[in-house]
N, C-alpha and C positions, 0 to 999 in steps of 0.2 A: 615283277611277275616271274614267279618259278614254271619252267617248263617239266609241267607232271609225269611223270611215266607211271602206268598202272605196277609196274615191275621198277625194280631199279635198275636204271641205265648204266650199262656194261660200258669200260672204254671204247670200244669201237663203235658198241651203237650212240655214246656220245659224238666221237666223231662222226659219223654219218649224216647228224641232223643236221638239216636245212639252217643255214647261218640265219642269226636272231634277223628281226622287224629292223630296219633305219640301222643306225649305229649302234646297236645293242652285241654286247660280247658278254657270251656266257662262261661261267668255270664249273665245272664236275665237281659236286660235292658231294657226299653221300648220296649217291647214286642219280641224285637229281642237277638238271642245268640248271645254275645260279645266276643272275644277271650282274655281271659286274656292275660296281659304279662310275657313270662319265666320269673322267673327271675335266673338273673346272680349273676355270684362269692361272689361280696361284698353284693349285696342282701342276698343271701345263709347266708352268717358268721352274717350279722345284723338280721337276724330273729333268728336263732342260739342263739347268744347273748342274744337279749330280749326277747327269750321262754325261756332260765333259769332266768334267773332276777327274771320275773313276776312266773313264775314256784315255785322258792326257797321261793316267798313271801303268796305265795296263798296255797300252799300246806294243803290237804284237805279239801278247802273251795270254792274248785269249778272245771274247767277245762279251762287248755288253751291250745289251739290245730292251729298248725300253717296249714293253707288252707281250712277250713273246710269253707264249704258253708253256708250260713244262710239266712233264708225264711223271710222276710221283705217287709212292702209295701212301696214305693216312689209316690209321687203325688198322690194316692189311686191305685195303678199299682200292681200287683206283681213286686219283685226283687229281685233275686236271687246271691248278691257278694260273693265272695272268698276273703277274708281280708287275707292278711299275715299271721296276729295272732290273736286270740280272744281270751277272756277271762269271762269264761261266772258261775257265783257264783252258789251255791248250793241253794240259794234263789229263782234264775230263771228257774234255771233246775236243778230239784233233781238227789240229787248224783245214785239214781238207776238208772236214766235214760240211758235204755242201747240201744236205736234204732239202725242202720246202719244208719242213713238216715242227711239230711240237719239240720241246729241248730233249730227250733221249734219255738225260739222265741228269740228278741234283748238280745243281747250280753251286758254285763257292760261295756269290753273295746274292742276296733277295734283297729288294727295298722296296718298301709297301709305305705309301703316303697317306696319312687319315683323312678320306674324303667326308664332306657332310653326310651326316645319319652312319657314321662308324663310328668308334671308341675305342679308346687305348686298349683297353680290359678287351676288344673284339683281336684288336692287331696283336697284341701280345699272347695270345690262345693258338693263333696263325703262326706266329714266329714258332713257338713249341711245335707247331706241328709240322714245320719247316724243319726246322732241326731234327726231327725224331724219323725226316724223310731224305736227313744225311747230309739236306743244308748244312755249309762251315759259315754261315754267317750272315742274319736278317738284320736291317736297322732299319726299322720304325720310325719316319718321319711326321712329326705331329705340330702343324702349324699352327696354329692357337697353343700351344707352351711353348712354342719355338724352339722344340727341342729334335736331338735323335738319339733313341735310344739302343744301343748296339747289344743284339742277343749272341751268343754265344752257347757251344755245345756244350762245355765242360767250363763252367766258370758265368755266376752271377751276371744277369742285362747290367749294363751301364749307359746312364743318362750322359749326354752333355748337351749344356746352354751354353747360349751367350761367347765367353772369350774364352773355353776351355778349349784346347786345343785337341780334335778327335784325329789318332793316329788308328788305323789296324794292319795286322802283322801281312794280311794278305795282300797289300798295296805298299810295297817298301817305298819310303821316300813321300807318301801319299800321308799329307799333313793339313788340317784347316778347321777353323774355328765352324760352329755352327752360324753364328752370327753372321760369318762372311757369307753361307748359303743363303740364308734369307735377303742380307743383304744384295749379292750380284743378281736374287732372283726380283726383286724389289719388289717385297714383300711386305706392306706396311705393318707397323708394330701393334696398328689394333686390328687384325686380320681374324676373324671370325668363320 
């Protein structure tokens, strides 16, 4: 269910509206409230997973907070996403920073997990517009290929499966196969 505005909904009057029905979270997309997708079990264990990874690598050098909203513009739009996970350095947002409120300003890294009834070709359209809102770095997590695919501002996405070992420059020392994610999130290998 999209929540209709007769007019397009302005960032504030997004914030303002009455929080969704049960557990429903919405993101500002063109002007309209979108309902994010719950997510499910193996989503749960995969976020799990790589909030400690990037957690154990980052530590005191920033926050990574899995569902937090952040305040971004798309096509010059307000947009208001719920990433999985973010990862947002002490450089971007100082460690005082103590608000209640939406992330303030782009994140270093986004991780967007393909929940059921999404598609790569959907996540991978998200990442470009991550990036083009100053995001340095989306990886697209896709459990049915068992892959992640790491986008980038200036230089080709790349895929890794299985035993390739995904290193990135923003987490010095921050090494590990994808296999092993799916693995410690035990993920079985015919996971649909």
């Amino acid at each position: 269910m999209i929540l209709q505005a007769k007019n397009q909904l302005t960032l504030q009057e997004f914030l303002n509206l009455a929080p969704g029905e049960g557990d429903i979270t919405y993101e500002l997309f063109d002007g309209q409230a979108i309902p994010k997708m719950s997510p499910k079990f193996f989503h749960a264990k995969l976020t799990r997973v790589l909030l400690n990874l990037i957690e154990q690598s980052c530590e005191g050098k920033g926050e990574v907070c899995p569902e937090w909203a952040v305040g971004l513009t798309r096509r010059g739009r307000d947009w208001m996403p719920i990433p999985d996970i973010l990862y947002i350095s002490n450089e971007r947002l100082p460690a005082n920073w103590d608000e209640d409120e939406a992330c303030p300003v782009p994140p270093d890294l986004v991780i967007e997990i393909i929940s059921p009834g999404q598609t790569f070709g959907q996540m991978a359209a998200k990442a470009k517009d991550y990036l083009d809102a100053k995001v340095l770095r989306v990886w697209v997590v896709d459990s049915k290929a068992r892959s992640i695919t790491v986008f980038y501002p200036d230089a080709a996405p790349q895929t890794y499966m299985g035993e390739e070992l995904l290193k990135d420059s923003l987490f010095e020392g921050l090494e590990f196969t994808v296999e092993e994610v799916f693995q410690k999130a035990k993920i079985p290998l015919d996971a649909q």
